[in-house]
C-alpha positions, 0 to 999 in steps of 0.5 A: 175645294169644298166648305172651309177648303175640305175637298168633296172627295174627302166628304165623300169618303166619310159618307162611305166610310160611315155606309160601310161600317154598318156594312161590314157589321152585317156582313159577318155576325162574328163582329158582334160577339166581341160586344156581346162578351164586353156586355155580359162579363160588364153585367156580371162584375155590375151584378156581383159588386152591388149584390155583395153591397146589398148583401150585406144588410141581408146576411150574416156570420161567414157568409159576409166573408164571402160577401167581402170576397166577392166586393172586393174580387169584382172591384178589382175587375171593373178597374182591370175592365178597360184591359178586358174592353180593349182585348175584346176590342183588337179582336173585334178590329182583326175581323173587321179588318178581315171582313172588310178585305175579303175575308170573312174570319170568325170569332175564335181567330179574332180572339187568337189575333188578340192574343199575338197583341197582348203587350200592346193591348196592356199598353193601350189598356194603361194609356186609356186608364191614366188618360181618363183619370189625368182627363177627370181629373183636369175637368175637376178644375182646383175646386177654388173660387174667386181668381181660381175661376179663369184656371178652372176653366183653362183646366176644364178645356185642357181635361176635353182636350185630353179625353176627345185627343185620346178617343182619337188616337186611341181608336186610331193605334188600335187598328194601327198595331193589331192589323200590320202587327206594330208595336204601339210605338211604331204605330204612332207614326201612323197617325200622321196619315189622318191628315188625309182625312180630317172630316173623316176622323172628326166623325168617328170621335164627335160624329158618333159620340154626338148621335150615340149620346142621343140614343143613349139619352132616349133610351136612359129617358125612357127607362126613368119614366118606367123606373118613375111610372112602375116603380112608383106604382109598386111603391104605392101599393106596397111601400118597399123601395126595392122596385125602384132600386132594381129600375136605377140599376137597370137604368145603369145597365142600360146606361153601360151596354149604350157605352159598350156598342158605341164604342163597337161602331167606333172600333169598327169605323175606325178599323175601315178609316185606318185601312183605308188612310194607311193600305188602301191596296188591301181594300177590295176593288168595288169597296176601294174608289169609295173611301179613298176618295181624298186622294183623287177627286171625281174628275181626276184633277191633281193627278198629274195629268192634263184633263184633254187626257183623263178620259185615256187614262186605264181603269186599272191604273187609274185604280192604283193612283190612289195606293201608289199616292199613299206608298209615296207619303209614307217615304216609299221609292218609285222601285220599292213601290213596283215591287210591293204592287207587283208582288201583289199580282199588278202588272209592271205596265198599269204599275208603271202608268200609275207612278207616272200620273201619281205625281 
């Protein structure tokens, strides 16, 4: 056991786990065309809303309606954009899912995968919609004074607690039903496989949001200094706030794209961590002892096996202690387990080594 009883095998894991989501993401470039979609269908219901806005003080006659139109049209879409977000997102889970285990699948079938799932992507899409309203709205505490203050605050924590528990679950269900084709409900039962590695899942919601706030700090900070610098200069020299107008609105879009590729190394972390907790068979074999390091440690201690023994234990069993540990927290039988490893193309043998010392 390690710092505040966290084994150094479960470090570990998390260490490989955040290696190998930037892995992934470079093996295989299809990963990003979700994000780069997110991106560009953001940009343009951003363009139209506020250009339709602008547009009013500019035109008039029948061109208002159509500016109205356009209002009310890309409205309606940045309120539906969390559907859209997630939809791009299960398809960019279904080619990491793929990539990390072998197989390197492109853009298209993602978005075919996505499609299978499109209940459970509503279903997701709608939770994260009522639980960052229910969030915002705790955070705004009763907007009271004086005696109102302790519950202002209880309110407060509850709304943070609402926010990081879905960011949690909520990458977590993600992977949880598009990969083995669950129903969302159905995938909840997963979650209880976290406990396997709680470093783990803590970075992929504080570890990630906590550097991706600072980038996106940096990069927010540098443009308001250009925004102040050139658009200063711009206002000097011709006394028109429309240089700095567009710098705000650059800066959001700035802002906005920041969000969309952190929440694409949060999907991509989170692919890898479930698979890894939940089908660490799948896991191809040089990638497979790095992140399922929680449930055997360096040495092989709490294996079930003496240590005058662990230098005669097979590789190859050995390998599988891990997978066969996960089938028997999930409620499998010894039996049940030899049939699924042996169909899978293991031995009976290094199957039956393994569920011996898996004790």
């Amino acid at each position: 056991m390690g710092l505040f009883g966290i084994s150094g095998g479960t470090l570990q894991d998390t260490i490989q786990l955040l290696k190998n989501t930037f892995t992934v993401i470079a093996r295989n470039p299809a990963i990003f065309k979700p994000t780069v979609t997110q991106i560009v269908v953001g940009i343009v219901l951003w363009v139209l809303l506020i250009g339709s806005f602008v547009s009013f003080y500019f035109v008039t006659g029948a061109v208002v309606i159509i500016a109205v139109i356009i209002l009310i049209f890309s409205v309606l879409m940045l309120i539906l954009f969390p559907f859209i977000k997630t939809y791009y997102r299960a398809a960019q889970c279904w080619i990491v899912y793929q990539t990390f285990t072998g197989n390197k699948i492109s853009y298209k079938k993602g978005l075919a995968r996505a499609r299978q799932n499109k209940k459970d992507i509503f279903i997701l899409g709608l939770l994260d919609i009522l639980l960052t309203a229910l969030s915002g709205k705790l955070k705004e505490g009763t907007g009271r004074g004086g005696l109102w203050a302790i519950l202002n605050i209880l309110m407060r924590m509850a709304g943070a607690a609402v926010e990081e528990g879905w960011d949690l679950v909520g990458h977590f269900l993600l992977p949880g039903s598009i990969i083995p084709e669950k129903t969302v409900g159905e995938a909840i039962s997963d979650i209880k496989d976290i406990r396997n590695n709680v470093p783990g899942a803590l970075v992929g919601v504080f570890g990630i949001d906590f550097v991706g706030d600072l980038v996106r700090g940096y990069i927010i900070g540098i443009a308001m200094l250009l925004i102040v610098g050139v658009g200063g200069g711009l206002y000097l020299a011709t006394h028109s706030l429309v240089a700095i107008g567009i710098g705000v609105i650059l800066a959001l879009i700035l802002h906005f794209v920041a969000g969309i590729f952190i929440d694409m190394v949060k999907t991509v972390y989170f692919t890898i961590f479930y698979t890894a907790v939940t089908m660490p068979e799948e896991i191809p074999e040089e990638d497979r002892e790095e992140v399922t390091h929680y449930l055997t440690s360096v040495s092989g201690e709490g294996i079930g096996t003496p240590k005058s023994e662990q230098q005669f234990i097979d590789p190859k069993a050995r390998q599988l202690i891990p997978v066969v540990q996960q089938y028997k927290s999930q409620g499998y039988t010894d039996d049940k387990i030899s049939s699924l490893l042996m169909e899978k193309g293991w031995s009976e043998e290094i199957v039956r080594k393994a569920i011996d010392m898996a004790v």
